[in-house]
VEXDREN-2710 file (C-alpha; in Angstrom, 1 decimal):
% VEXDREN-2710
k/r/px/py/pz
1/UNK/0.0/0.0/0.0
2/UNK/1.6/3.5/-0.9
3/UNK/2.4/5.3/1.8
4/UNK/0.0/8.6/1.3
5/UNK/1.6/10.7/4.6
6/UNK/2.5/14.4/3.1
7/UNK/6.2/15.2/2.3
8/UNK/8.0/17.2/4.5
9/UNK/8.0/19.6/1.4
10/UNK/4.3/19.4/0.6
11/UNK/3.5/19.8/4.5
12/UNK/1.7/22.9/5.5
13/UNK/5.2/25.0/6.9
14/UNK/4.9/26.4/10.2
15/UNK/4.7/30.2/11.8
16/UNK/8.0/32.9/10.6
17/UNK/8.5/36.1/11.8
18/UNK/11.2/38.7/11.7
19/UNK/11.2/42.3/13.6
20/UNK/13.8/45.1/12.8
21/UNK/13.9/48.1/14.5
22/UNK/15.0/51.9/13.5
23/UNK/16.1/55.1/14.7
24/UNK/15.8/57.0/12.0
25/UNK/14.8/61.2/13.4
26/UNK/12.4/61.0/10.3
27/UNK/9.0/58.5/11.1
28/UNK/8.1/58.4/7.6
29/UNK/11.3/56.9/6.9
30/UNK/12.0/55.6/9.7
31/UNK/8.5/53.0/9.1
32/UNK/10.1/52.1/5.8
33/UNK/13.5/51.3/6.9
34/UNK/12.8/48.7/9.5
35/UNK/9.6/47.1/7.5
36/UNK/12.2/46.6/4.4
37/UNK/14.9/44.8/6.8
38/UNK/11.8/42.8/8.4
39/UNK/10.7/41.6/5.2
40/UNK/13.6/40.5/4.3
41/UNK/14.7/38.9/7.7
42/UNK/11.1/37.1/7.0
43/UNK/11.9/35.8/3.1
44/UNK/10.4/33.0/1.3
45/UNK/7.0/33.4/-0.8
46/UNK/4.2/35.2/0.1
47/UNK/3.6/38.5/2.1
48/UNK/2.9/38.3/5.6
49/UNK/0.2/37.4/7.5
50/UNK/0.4/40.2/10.8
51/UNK/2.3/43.3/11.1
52/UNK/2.7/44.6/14.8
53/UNK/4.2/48.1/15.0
54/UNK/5.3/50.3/18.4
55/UNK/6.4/53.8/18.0
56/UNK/8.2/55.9/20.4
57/UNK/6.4/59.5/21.4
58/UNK/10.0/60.9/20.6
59/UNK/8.6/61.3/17.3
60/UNK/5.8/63.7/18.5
61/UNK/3.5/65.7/15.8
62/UNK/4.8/63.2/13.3
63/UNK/3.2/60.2/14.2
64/UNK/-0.3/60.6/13.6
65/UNK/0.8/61.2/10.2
66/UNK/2.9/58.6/9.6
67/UNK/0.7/55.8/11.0
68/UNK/-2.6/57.0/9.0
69/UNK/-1.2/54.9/6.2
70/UNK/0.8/52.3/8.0
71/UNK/-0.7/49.0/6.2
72/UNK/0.3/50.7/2.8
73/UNK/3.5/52.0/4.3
74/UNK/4.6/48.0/5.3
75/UNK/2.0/46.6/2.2
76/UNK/0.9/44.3/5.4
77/UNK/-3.5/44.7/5.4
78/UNK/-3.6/43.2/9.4
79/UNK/-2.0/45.4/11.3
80/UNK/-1.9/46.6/14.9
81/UNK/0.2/49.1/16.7
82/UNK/0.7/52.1/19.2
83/UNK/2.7/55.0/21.0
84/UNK/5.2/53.9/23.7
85/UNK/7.1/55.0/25.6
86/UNK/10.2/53.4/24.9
87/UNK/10.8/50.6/22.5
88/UNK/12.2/47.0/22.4
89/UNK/13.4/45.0/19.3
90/UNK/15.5/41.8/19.2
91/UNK/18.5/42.3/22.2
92/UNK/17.9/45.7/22.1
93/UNK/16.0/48.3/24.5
94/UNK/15.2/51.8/23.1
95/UNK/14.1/53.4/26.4
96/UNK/14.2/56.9/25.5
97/UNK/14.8/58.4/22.0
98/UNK/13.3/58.4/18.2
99/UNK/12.9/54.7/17.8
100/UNK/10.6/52.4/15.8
101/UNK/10.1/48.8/15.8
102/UNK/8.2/46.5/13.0
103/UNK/7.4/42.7/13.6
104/UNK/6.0/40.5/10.8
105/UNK/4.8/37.2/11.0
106/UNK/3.5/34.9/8.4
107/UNK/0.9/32.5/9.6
108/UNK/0.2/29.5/6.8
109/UNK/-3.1/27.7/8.1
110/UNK/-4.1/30.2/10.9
111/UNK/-6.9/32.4/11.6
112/UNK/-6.2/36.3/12.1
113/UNK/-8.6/38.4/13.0
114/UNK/-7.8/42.2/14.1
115/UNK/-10.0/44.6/16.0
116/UNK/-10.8/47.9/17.3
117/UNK/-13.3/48.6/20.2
118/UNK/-14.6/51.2/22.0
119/UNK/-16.3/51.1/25.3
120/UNK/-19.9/52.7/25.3
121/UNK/-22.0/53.5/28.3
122/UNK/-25.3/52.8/28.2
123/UNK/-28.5/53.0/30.6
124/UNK/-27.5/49.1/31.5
125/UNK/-23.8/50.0/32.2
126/UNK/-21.8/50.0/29.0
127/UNK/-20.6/47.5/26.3
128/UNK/-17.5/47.0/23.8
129/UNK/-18.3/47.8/20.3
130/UNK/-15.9/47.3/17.5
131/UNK/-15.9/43.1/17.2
132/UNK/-15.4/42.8/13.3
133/UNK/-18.1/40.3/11.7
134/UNK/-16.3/37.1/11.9
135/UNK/-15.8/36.8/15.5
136/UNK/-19.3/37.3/16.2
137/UNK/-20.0/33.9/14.6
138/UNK/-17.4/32.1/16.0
139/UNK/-13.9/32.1/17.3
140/UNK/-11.1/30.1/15.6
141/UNK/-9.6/26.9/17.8
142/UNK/-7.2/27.7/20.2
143/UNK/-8.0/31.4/20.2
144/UNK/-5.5/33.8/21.8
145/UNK/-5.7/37.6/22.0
146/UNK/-3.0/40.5/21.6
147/UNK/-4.4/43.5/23.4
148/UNK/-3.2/47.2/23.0
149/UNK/-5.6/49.5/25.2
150/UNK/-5.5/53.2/26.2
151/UNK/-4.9/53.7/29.4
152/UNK/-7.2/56.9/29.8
153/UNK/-10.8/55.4/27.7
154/UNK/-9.8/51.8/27.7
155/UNK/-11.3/49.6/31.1
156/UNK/-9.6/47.0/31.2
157/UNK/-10.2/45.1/33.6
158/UNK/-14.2/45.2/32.6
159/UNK/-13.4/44.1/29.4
160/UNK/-11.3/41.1/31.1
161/UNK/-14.3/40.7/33.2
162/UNK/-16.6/40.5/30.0
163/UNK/-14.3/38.1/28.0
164/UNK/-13.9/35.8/31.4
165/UNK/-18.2/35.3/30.7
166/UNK/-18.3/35.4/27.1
167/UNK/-15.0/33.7/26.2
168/UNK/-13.6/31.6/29.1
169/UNK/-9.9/30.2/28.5
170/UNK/-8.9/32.3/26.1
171/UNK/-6.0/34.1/27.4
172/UNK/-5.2/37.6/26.6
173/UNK/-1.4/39.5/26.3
174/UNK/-1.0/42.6/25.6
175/UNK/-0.1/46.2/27.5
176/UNK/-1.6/49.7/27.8
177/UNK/0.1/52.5/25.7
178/UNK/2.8/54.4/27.3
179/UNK/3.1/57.4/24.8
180/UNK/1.3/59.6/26.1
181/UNK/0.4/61.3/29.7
182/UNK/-3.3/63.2/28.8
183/UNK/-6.3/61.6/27.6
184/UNK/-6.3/61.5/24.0
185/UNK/-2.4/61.6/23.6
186/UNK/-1.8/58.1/22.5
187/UNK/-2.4/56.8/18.8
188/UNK/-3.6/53.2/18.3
189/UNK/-3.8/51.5/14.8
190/UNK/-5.8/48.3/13.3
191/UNK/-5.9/48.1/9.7
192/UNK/-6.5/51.2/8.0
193/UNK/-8.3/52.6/11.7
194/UNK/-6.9/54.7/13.5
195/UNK/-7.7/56.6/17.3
196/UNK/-6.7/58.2/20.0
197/UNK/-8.7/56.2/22.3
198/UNK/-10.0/52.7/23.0
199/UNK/-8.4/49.5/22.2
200/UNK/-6.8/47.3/19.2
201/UNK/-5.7/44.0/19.0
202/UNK/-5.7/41.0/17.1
203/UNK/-7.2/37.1/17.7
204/UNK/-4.7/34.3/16.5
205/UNK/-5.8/30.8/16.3
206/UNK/-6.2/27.8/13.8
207/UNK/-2.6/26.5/12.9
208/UNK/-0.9/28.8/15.1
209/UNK/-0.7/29.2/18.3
210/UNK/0.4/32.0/21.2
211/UNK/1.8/31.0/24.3
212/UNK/1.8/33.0/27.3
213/UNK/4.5/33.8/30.1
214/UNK/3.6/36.0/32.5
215/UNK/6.8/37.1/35.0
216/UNK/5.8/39.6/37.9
217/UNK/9.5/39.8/38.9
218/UNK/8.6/37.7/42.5
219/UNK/9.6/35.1/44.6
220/UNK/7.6/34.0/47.4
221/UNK/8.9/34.0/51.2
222/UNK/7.5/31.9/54.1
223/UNK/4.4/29.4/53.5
224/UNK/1.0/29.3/51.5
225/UNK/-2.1/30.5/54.1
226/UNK/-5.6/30.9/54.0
227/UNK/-7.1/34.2/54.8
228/UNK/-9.6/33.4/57.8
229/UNK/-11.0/36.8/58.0
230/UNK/-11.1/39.9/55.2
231/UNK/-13.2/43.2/54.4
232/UNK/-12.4/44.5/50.5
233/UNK/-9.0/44.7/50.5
234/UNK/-7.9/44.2/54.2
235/UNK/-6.8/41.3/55.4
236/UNK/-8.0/41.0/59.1
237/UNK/-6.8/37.2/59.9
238/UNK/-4.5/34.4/58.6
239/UNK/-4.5/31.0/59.7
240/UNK/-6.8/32.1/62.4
241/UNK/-4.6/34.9/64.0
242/UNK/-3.8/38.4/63.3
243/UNK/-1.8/39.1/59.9
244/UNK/0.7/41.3/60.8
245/UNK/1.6/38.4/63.3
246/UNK/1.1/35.9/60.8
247/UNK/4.4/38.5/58.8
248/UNK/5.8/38.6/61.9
249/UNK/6.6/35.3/61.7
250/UNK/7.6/35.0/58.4
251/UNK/10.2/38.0/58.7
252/UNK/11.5/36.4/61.9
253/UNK/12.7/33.2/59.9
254/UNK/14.1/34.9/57.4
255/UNK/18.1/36.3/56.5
256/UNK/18.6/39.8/57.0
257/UNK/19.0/40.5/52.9
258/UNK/15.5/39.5/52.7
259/UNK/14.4/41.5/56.0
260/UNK/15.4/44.5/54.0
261/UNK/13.4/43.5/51.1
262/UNK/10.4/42.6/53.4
263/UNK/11.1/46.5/54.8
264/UNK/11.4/47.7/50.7
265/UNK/9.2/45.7/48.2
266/UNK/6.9/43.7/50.2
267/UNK/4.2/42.1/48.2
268/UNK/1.3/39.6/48.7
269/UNK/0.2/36.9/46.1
270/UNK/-3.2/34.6/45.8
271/UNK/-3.3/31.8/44.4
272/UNK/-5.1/32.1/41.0
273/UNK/-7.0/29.0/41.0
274/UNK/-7.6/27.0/44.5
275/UNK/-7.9/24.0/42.6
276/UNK/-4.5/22.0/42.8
277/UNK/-2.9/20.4/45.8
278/UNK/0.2/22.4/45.6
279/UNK/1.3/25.5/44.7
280/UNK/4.6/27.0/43.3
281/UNK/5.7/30.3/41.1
282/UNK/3.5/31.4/38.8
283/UNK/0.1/30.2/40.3
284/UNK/-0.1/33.2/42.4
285/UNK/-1.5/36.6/41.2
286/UNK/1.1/39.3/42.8
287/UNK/0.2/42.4/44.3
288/UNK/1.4/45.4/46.8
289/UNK/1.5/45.6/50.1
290/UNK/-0.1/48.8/50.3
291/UNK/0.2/49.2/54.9
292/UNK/-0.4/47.7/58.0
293/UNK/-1.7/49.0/61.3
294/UNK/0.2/47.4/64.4
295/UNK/-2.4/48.2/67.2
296/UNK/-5.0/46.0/64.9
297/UNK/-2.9/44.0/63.3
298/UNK/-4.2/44.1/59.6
299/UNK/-2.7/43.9/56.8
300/UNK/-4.0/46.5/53.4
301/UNK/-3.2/45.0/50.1
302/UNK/-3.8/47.1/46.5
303/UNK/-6.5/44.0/45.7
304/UNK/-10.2/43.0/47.1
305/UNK/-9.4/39.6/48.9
306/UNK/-12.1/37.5/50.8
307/UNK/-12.1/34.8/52.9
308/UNK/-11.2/31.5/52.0
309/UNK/-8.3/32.6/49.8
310/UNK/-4.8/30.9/49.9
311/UNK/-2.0/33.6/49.9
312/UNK/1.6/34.0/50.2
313/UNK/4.0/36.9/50.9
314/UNK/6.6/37.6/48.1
315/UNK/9.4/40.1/47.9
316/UNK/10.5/41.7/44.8
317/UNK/14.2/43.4/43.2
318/UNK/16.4/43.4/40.4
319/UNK/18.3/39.5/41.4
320/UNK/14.6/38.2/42.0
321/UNK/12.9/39.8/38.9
322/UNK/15.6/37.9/36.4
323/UNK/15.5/34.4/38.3
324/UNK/11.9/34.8/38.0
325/UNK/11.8/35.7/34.0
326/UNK/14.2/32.7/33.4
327/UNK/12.6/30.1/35.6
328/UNK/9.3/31.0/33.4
329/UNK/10.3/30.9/30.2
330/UNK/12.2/28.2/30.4
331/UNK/9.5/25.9/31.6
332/UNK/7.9/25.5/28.3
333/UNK/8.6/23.4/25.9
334/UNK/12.3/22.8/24.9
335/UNK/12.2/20.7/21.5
336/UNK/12.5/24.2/19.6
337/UNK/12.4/27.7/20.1
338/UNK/9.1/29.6/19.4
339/UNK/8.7/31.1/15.6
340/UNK/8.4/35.1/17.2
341/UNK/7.9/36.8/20.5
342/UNK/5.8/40.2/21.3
343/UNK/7.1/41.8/25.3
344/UNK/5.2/44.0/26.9
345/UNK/7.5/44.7/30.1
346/UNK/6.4/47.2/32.8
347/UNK/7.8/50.9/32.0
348/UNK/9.4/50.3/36.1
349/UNK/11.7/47.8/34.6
350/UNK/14.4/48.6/32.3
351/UNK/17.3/50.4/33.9
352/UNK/15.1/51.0/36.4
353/UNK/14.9/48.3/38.2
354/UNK/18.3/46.5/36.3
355/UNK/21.3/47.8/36.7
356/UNK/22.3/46.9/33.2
357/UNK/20.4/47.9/30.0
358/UNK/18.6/45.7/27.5
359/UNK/17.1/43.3/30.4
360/UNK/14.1/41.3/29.4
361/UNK/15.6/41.5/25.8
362/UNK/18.3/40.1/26.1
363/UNK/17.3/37.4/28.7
364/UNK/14.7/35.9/26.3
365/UNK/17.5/35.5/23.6
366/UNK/19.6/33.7/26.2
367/UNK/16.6/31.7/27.2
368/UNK/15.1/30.9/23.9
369/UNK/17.0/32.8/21.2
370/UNK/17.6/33.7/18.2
371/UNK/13.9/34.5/18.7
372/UNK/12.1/37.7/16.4
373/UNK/11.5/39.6/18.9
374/UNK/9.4/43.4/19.7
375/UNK/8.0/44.6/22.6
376/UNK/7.4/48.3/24.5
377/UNK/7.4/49.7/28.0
378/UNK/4.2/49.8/29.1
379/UNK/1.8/51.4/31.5
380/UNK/0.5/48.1/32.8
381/UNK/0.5/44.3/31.0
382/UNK/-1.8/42.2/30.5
383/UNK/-1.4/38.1/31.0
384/UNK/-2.9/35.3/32.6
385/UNK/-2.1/34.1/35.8
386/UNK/-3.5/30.3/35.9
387/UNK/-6.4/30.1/33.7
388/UNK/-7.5/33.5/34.0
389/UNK/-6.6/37.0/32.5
390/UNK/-5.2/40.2/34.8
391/UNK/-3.7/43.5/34.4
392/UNK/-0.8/43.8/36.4
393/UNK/2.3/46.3/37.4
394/UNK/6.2/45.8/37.3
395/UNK/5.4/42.4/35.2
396/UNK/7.2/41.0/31.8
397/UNK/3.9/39.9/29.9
398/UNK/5.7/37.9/26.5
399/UNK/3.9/36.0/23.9
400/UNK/5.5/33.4/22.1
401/UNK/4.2/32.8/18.6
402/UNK/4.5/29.0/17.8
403/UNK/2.8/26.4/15.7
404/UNK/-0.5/24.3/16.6
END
């Protein structure tokens, strides 16, 4: 009987990227120069599938301009992009300064859908408008979103709220633009749309695939425990006894380099899903410890929290914020590294938090490199933690971009 199995040359070929950056003073030009090297970093037949584009606010007057035409500018018709504050491209970090970068990927087999919305209120509250026609009728297998919202009109965490009902599972990655400070100063581009407000993005699925890792630069200190008692975002009890005791006891068993960093950048997670009989980095969802009162003995966190809830303290710097980035993405899978990568690191990292430049970048390359990489510093990511989607601060949100 012939054997009837397709040919590794007649086999549907997997997901390529490519991203170039440039820091051209002119935008115009600037657009051109790094969508020609990308193109040709990218090769083969065919144009591609998805352009994603970041531009710095260096550029100023000259980027509304310059991004009205950007699908005929890069000859790409799906595109997304945004003002940033600072760019990232392959190894490299652009944090202040002109800079550009543009990231293609061709997708053979996969579904791409792009999007803008707007959120409208309404008598009943408000609601998302802007889904294109064929995600109302269904959404592709193995769906995963790229987000880029607007800090200032965009709420995300309602519209996580909303996809948690309408779509459960499907995780969303993304960050909110960085360029400007106002309401109304940041540009955001899909297809031939573009706004100063709102939110763009793009849903991947069929034949390729996005994987998420989400690093929020933490380790954990001391032991899981359940909140006992809790009012919004106070927690009253732990383990049946005051909280502050509760990190009392904690800070007592630990060294005196992480006493200071109890004293500096003291955070606490919850676990994201209750539902496993162990728990390790990455399950919980991170967030500050915003005070404490010591004649009560609660503990204030910058979350609601409720009863029932398993939570551990964490502490945060620059040595724990790079073991934690590592440990992440290099739990995934190993047989090869993925197709293309979009960051979206918090605009608190950089050299701000590193003492050398280029951090996340050039950590990913170690990790998983040569990988096409972009990215931007961002006023807040977006990744899930678990199963389920958050906004967070001081995080490395990264999608990698491989094959079903």
């Amino acid at each position: 009987m012939p054997d009837t199995s397709p040919s590794p040359a007649s086999a549907t070929p997997g997901p390529r990227c490519a991203a170039r950056a440039s820091t051209h003073a002119d935008l115009e030009r600037a657009l051109r120069e790094a969508g020609a090297l990308a193109r040709a970093d990218l090769g083969g037949d065919g144009a591609a599938t998805l352009a994603v584009v970041f531009v710095s606010s260096a550029y100023g007057e000259a980027i509304r301009p310059a991004l009205d035409g950007l699908a005929d500018t890069l000859g790409v018709d799906r595109v997304i992009a945004t003002t940033v504050e600072g760019v990232l491209a392959g190894e490299t970090e652009y944090e202040s300064g002109p800079a550009v970068s543009v990231w293609l990927a061709r997708l053979p087999g996969a579904i791409v859908e792009t999007f803008a919305l707007e959120y409208v209120t309404n008598p009943d509250g408000g609601t998302f408008v802007g889904w294109p026609s064929e995600l109302t009728v269904g959404w592709p297998e193995g769906a995963a979103m790229l987000l880029l919202a607007d800090p200032f009109s965009f709420p995300v965490d309602t519209f996580i709220a909303r996809m948690e009902k309408d779509h459960p599972g499907v995780p969303i990655v993304g960050g909110m633009a960085s360029g400007g400070w106002v309401p109304g100063s940041n540009t955001l581009v899909a297809r031939r749309h573009l706004s100063d407000c709102g939110a763009v993005g793009v849903v991947v699925g069929g034949a390729a695939r996005i994987r998420p890792v989400v690093s929020q630069g933490c380790r954990p200190i001391g032991r899981p425990m359940v909140i006992t008692r809790a009012e919004e975002n106070v927690i009253v009890e732990l383990g049946g006894r005051p909280a502050l005791e509760r990190l009392r006891e904690v800070y007592g068993d630990l060294t005196e380099s992480d006493r200071q960093l109890v004293r500096s950048s003291l955070h606490l997670g919850r676990v994201a899903s209750e539902y496993q009989d162990h728990f390790q980095r990455g399950d919980f969802l991170v967030r500050n410890v915003v005070g404490a009162d010591p004649e009560s003995g609660v503990i204030a966190v910058g979350d609601l929290v409720r009863t029932g809830q398993t939570v551990q303290f964490h502490v945060r710097d620059a040595d724990t914020a790079h073991e934690d980035l590592l440990h992440l993405l290099t739990l995934g899978p190993t047989a090869a590294p993925p197709a293309g990568a979009l960051v979206f690191t918090c605009n608190g990292r950089g050299t701000r938090l590193f003492q050398t430049p280029h951090h996340d970048a050039r950590s990913l390359q170690d990790a998983l490199g040569p990988v096409p990489t972009t990215g931007f510093f961002a006023q807040g990511e977006i990744g899930p933690i678990g199963k389920r989607n958050f906004l967070h601060g001081f995080t490395a949100s990264i999608a990698l971009v491989e094959g079903a």
